[in-house]
C-alpha positions, 0 to 999 in steps of 0.5 A, a space after each residue: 138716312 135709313 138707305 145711308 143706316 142700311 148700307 152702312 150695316 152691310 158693309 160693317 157685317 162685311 168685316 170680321 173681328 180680326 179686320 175691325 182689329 187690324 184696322 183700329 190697330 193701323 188708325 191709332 198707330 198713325 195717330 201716335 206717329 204723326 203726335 195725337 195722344 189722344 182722339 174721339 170716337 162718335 158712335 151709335 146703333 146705326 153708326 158703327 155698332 156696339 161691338 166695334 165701339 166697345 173693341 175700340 174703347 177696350 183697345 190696349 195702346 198708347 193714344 187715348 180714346 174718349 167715346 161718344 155714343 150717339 143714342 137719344 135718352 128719354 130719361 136721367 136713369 135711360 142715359 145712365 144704363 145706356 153709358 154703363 152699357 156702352 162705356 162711352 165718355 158722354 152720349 152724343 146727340 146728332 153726330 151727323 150735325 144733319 138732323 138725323 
């Protein structure tokens, strides 16, 4: 899992903020043409970082999205800063449905 974390970081450092943009803005858009009103995100530290899930979250368009954040909580109060950090819907937990 951490030579999957690692590469997949480098490619997300490999993306500006205008590109992260235009690639959300072309998902949601053939979402909306082919009739989904709504999907879900599943993110994490590691999965698609903080800035790319709040971008995404924060996105003015049609279809609605919930998000996931996939971060372990120890605590009631650890979960609760970590939704208000995020904005996420709910916290996931294994969003790889692999253990990891």
């Amino acid at each position: 899992a951490a030579a999957h974390h690692a590469v997949r970081g480098a490619a997300r450092r490999g993306l500006t903020a205008a590109q992260r943009a235009r690639a959300r803005l072309a998902a949601l858009d053939d979402f909306a043409a082919h009739g989904y009103v709504a999907c879900t995100s599943g993110a994490g530290p590691d999965i698609s970082g903080l800035d790319d899930f709040t971008e995404l979250l924060g996105t003015d368009h049609p279809v609605q999205v919930r998000g996931y954040w996939g971060q372990a909580a120890r605590r009631g109060e650890e979960a609760a800063e970590l939704l208000a950090e995020t904005g996420a819907d709910a916290l996931g937990g294994d969003l790889f449905v692999d253990g990891s």
